[in-house]
ChimeraX commands (.cxc) that place a marker at each C-alpha (Angstrom):
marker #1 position 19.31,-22.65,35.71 radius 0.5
marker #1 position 17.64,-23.75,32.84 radius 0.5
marker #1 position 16.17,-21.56,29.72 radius 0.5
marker #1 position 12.30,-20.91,28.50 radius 0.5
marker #1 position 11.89,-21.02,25.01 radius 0.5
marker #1 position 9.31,-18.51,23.77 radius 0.5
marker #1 position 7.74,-18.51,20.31 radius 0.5
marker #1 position 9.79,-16.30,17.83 radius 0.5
marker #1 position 9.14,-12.32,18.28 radius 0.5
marker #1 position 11.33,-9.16,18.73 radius 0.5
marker #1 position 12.45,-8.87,22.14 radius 0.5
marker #1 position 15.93,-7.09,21.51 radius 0.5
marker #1 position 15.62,-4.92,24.55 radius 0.5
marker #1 position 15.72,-2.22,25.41 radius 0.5
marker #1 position 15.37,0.17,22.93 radius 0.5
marker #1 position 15.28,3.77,22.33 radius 0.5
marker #1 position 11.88,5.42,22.79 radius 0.5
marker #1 position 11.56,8.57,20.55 radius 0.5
marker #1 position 9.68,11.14,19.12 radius 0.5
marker #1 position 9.71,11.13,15.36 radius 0.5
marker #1 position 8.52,14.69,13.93 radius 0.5
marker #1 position 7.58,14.34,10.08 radius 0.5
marker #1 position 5.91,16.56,7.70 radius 0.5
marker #1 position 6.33,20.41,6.77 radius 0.5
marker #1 position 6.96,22.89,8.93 radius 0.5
marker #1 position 5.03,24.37,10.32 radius 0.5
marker #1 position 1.98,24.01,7.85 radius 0.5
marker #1 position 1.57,19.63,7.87 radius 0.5
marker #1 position 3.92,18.77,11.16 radius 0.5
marker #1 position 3.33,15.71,12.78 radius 0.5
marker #1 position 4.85,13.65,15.36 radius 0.5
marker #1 position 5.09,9.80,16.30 radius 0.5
marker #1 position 6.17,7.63,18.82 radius 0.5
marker #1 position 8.78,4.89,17.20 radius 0.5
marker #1 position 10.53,2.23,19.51 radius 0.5
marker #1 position 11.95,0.18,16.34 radius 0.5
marker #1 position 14.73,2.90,15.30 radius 0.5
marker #1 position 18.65,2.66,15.77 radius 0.5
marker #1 position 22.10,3.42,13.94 radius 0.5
marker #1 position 22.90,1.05,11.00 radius 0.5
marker #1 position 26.13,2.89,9.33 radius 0.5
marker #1 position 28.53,5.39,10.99 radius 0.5
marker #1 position 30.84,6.57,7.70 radius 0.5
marker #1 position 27.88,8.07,6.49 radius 0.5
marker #1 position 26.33,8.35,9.06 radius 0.5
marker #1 position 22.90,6.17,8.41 radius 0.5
marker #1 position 19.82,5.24,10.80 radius 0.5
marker #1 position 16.36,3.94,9.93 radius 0.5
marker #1 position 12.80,3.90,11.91 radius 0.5
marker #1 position 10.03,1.26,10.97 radius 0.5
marker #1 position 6.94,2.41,10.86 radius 0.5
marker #1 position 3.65,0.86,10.11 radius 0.5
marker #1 position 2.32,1.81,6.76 radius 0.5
marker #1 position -1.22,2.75,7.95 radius 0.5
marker #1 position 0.35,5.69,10.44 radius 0.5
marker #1 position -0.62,9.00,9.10 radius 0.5
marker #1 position 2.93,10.03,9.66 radius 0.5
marker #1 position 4.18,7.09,7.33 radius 0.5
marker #1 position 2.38,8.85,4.44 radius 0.5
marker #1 position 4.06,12.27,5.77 radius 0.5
marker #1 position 7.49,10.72,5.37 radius 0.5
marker #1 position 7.34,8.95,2.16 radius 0.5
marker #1 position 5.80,12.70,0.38 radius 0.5
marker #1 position 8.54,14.65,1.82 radius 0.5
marker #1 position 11.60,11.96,2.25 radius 0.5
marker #1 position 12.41,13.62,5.46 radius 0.5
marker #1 position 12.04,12.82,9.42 radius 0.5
marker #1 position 13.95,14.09,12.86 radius 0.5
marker #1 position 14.64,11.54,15.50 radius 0.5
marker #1 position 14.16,13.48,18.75 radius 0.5
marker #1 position 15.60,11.52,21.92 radius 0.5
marker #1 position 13.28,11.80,24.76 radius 0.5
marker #1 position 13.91,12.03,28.45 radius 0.5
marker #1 position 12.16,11.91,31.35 radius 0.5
marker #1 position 10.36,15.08,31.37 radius 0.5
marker #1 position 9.35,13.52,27.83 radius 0.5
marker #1 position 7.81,10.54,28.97 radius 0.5
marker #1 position 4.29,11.38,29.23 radius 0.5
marker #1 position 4.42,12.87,25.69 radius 0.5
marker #1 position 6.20,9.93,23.79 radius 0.5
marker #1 position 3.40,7.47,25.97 radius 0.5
marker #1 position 0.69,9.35,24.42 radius 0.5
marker #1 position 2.12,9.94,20.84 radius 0.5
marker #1 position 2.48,6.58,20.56 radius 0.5
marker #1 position -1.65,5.67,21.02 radius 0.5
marker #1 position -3.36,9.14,19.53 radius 0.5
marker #1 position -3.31,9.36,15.63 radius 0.5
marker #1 position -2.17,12.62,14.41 radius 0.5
marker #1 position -5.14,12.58,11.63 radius 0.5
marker #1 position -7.22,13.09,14.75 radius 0.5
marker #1 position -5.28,15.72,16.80 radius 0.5
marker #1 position -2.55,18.28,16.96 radius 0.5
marker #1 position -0.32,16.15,19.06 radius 0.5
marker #1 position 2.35,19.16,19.77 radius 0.5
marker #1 position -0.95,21.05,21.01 radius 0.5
marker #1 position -1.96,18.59,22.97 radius 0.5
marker #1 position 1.03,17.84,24.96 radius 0.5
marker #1 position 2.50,20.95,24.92 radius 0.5
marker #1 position 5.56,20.30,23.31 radius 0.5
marker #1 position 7.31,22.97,20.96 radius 0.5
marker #1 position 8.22,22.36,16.95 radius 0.5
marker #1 position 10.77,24.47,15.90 radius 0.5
marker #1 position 12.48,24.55,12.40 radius 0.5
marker #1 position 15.22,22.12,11.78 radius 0.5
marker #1 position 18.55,23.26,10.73 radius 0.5
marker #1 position 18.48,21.29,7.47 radius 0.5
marker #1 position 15.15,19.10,6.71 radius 0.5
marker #1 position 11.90,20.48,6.34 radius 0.5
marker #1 position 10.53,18.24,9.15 radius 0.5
marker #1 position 10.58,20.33,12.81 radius 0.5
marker #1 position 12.51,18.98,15.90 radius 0.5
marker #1 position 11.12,19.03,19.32 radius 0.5
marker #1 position 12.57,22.13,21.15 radius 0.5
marker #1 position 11.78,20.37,24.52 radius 0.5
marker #1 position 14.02,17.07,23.15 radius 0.5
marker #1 position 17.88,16.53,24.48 radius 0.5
marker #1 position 18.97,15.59,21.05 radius 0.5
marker #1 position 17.33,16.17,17.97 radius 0.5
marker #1 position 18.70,13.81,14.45 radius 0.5
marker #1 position 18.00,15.16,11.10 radius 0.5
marker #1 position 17.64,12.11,8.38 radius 0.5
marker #1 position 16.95,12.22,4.79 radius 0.5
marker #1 position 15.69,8.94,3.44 radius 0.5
marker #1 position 17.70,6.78,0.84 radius 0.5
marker #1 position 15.62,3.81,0.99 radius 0.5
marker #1 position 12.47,2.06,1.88 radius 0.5
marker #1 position 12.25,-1.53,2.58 radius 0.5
marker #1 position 8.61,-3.15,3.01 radius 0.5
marker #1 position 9.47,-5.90,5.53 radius 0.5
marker #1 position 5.62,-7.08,6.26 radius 0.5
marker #1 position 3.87,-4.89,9.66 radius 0.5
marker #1 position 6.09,-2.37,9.02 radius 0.5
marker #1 position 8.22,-0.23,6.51 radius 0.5
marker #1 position 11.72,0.47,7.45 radius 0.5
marker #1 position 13.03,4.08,6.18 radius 0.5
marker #1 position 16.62,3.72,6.10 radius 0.5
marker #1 position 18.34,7.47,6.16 radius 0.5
marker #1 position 21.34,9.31,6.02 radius 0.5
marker #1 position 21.97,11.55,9.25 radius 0.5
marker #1 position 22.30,15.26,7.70 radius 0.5
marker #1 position 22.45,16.82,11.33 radius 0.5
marker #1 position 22.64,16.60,14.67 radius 0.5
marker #1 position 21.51,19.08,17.13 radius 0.5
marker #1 position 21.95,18.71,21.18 radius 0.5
marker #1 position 21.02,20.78,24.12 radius 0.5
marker #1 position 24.20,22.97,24.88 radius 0.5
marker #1 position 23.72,22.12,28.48 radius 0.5
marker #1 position 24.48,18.60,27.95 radius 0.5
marker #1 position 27.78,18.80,26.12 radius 0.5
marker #1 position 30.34,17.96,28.83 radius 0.5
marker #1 position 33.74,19.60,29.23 radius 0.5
marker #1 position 35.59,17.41,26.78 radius 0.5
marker #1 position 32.84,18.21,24.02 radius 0.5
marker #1 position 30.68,15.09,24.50 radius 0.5
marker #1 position 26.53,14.63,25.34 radius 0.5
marker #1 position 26.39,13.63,29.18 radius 0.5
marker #1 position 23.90,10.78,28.69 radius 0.5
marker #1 position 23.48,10.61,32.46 radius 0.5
marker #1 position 22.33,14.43,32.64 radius 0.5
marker #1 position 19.87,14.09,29.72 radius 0.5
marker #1 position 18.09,11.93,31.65 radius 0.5
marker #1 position 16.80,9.89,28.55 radius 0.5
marker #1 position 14.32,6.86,28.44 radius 0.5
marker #1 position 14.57,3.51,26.72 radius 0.5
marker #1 position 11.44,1.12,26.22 radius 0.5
marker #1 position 11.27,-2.67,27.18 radius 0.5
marker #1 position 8.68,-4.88,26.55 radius 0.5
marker #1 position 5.55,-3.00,26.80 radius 0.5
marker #1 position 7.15,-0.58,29.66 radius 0.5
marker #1 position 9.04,2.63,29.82 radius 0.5
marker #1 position 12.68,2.69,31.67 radius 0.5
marker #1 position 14.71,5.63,32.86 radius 0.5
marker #1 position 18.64,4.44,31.95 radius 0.5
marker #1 position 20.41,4.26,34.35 radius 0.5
marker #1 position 24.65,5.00,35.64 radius 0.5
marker #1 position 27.29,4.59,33.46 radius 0.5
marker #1 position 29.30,1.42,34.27 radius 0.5
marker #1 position 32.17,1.68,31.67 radius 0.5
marker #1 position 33.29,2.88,28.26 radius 0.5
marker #1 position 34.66,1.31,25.14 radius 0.5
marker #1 position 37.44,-0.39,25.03 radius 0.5
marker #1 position 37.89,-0.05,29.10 radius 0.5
marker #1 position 38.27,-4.30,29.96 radius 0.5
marker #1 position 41.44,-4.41,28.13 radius 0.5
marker #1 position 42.50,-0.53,29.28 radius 0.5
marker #1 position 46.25,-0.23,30.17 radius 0.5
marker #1 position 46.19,0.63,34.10 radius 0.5
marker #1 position 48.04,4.26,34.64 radius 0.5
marker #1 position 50.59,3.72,37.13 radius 0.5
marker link #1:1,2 radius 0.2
marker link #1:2,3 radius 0.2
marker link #1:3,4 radius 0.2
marker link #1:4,5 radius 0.2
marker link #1:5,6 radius 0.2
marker link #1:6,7 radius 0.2
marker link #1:7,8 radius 0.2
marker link #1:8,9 radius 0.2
marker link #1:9,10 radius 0.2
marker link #1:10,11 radius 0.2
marker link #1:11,12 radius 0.2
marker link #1:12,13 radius 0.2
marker link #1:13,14 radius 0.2
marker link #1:14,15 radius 0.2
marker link #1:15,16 radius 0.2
marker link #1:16,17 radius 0.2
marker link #1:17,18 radius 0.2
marker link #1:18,19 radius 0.2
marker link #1:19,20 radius 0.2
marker link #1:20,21 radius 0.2
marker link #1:21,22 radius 0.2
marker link #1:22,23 radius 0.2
marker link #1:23,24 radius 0.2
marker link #1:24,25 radius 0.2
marker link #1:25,26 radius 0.2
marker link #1:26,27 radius 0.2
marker link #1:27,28 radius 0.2
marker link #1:28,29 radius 0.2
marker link #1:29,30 radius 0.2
marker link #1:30,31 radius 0.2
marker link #1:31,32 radius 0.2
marker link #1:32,33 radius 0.2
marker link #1:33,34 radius 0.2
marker link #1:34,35 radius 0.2
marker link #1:35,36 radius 0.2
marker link #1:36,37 radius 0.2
marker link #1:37,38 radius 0.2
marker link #1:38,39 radius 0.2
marker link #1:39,40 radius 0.2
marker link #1:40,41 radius 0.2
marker link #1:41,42 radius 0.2
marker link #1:42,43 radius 0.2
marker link #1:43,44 radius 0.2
marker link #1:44,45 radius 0.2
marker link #1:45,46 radius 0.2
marker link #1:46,47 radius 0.2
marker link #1:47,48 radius 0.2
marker link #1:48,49 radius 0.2
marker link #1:49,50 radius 0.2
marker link #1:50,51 radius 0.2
marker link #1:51,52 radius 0.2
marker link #1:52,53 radius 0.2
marker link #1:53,54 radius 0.2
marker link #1:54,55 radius 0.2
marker link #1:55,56 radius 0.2
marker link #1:56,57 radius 0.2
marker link #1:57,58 radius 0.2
marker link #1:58,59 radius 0.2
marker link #1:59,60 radius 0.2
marker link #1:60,61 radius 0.2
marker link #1:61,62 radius 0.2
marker link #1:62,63 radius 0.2
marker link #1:63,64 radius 0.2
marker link #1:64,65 radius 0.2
marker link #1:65,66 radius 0.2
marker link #1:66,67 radius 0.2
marker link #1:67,68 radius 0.2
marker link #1:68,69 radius 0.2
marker link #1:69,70 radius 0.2
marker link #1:70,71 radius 0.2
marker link #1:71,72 radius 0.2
marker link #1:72,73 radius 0.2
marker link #1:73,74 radius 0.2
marker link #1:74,75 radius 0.2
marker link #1:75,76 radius 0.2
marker link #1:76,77 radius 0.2
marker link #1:77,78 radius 0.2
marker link #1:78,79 radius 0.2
marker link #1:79,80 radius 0.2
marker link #1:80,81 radius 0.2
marker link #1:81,82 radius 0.2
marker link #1:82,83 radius 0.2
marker link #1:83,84 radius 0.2
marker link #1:84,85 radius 0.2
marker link #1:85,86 radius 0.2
marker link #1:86,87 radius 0.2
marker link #1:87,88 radius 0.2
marker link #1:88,89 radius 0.2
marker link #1:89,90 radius 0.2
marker link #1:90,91 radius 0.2
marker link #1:91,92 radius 0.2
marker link #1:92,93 radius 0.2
marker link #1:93,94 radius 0.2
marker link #1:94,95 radius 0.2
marker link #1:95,96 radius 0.2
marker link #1:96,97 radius 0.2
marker link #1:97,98 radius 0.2
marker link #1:98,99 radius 0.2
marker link #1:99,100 radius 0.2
marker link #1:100,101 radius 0.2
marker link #1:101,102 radius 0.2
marker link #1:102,103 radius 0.2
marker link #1:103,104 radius 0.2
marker link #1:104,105 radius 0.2
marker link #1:105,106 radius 0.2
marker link #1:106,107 radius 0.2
marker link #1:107,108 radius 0.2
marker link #1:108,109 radius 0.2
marker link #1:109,110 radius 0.2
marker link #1:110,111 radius 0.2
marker link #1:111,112 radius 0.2
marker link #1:112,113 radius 0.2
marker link #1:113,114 radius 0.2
marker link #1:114,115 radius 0.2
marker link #1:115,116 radius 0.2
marker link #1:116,117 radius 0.2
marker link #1:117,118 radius 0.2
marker link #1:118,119 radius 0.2
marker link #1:119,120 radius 0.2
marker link #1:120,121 radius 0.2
marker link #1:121,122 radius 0.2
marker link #1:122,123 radius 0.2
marker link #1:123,124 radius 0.2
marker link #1:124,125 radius 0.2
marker link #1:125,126 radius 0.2
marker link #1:126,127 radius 0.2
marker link #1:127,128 radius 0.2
marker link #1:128,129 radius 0.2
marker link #1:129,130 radius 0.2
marker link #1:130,131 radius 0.2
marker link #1:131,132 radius 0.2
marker link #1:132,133 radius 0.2
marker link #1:133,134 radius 0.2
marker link #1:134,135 radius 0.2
marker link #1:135,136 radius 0.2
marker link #1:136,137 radius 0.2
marker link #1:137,138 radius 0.2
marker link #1:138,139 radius 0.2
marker link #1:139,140 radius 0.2
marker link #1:140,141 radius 0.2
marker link #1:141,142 radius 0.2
marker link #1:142,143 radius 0.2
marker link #1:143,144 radius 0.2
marker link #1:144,145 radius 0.2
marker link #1:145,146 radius 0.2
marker link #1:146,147 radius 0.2
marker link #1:147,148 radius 0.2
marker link #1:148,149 radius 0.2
marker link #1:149,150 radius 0.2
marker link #1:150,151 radius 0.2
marker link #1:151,152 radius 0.2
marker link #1:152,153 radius 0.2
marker link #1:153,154 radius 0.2
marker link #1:154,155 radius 0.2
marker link #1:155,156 radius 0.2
marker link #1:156,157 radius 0.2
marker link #1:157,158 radius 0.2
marker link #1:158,159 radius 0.2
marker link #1:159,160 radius 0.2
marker link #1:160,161 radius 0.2
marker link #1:161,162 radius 0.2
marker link #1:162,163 radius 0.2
marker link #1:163,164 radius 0.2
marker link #1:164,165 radius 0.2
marker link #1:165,166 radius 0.2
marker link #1:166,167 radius 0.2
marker link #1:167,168 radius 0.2
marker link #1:168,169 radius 0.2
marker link #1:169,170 radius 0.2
marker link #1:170,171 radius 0.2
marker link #1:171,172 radius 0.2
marker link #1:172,173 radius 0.2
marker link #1:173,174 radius 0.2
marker link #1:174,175 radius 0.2
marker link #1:175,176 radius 0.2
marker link #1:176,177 radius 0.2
marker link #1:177,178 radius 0.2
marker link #1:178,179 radius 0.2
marker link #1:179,180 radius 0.2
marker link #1:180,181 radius 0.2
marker link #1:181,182 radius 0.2
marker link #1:182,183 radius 0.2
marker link #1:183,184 radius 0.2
marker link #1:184,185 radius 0.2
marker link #1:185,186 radius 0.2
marker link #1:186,187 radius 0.2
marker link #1:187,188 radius 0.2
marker link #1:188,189 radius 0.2
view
């Protein structure tokens, strides 16, 4: 079987859909849907989220230096969709789709109450890369349902139910198939 070559463009998929929150709380909150986000450093702990320059939350960010990453889930789908299209210069997104800001532990941007996992980040750098700006930030703190911490102290992915984007469509994740390091596992006799 044979390839297709397709002109040049970013199809690294899937990739986390979430629900940036930016602003102050509570008086100039806003929220935004970002696809183009991941983890870039783990000692610190670093991430970034590209977002285009003529978003009202991109202004939002670069006053206050601030953002939360909140993963979304299933129940969250609806809300991310629809972040992701409405402009919050226009309307009170939380309003709108009835989901709840609530003061974050350590930025002055709110989390999502309804989100499974909700990632604090204070920015260190911006890099203009052409469509959009890419914040890169240090992780300051990470907050997670209590429900979905496991026995052994780790966030059961599978029971968060969260959602990943691909190509113009939303995807629930799916089973667990293996962990790191678990092809070249020593068998337990």
């Amino acid at each position: 079987m044979g390839k297709v070559v397709w002109r040049p463009g970013n199809m690294i998929y899937p990739v986390p859909a979430v629900l940036v929150t930016c602003g102050q709380f509570p008086q100039s909150s806003n929220v935004l849907t970002v696809a183009w986000t991941g983890t870039i450093c783990s000692d610190p702990a670093m991430c970034y989220i590209s977002v285009r320059p003529s978003r009202f939350s991109h202004q939002l960010i670069m006053q206050t230096g601030e953002f939360v990453i909140n993963l979304t889930n299933e129940q969250l789908a609806k809300a991310t969709d629809w972040c992701g299209v409405k402009s919050g210069r226009d309307v009170n997104k939380f309003e709108a789709m009835g989901i709840t800001p609530i003061a974050a532990t350590t930025v002055s941007a709110p989390m999502i109450k309804e989100s499974p996992m909700c990632i604090e980040c204070k920015v260190v750098d911006v890099k203009k890369l052409g469509s959009h700006d890419m914040f890169i930030a240090n992780v300051v703190a990470v907050n997670a349902d209590e429900d979905l911490i496991d026995q052994t102290g780790k966030f059961d992915l599978e029971k968060a139910k969260l959602i990943a984007y691909s190509h113009g469509q939303y995807y629930k994740l799916g089973q667990r198939i293996g962990k790191f390091g678990w092809t070249v596992e020593k068998k337990k006799k």
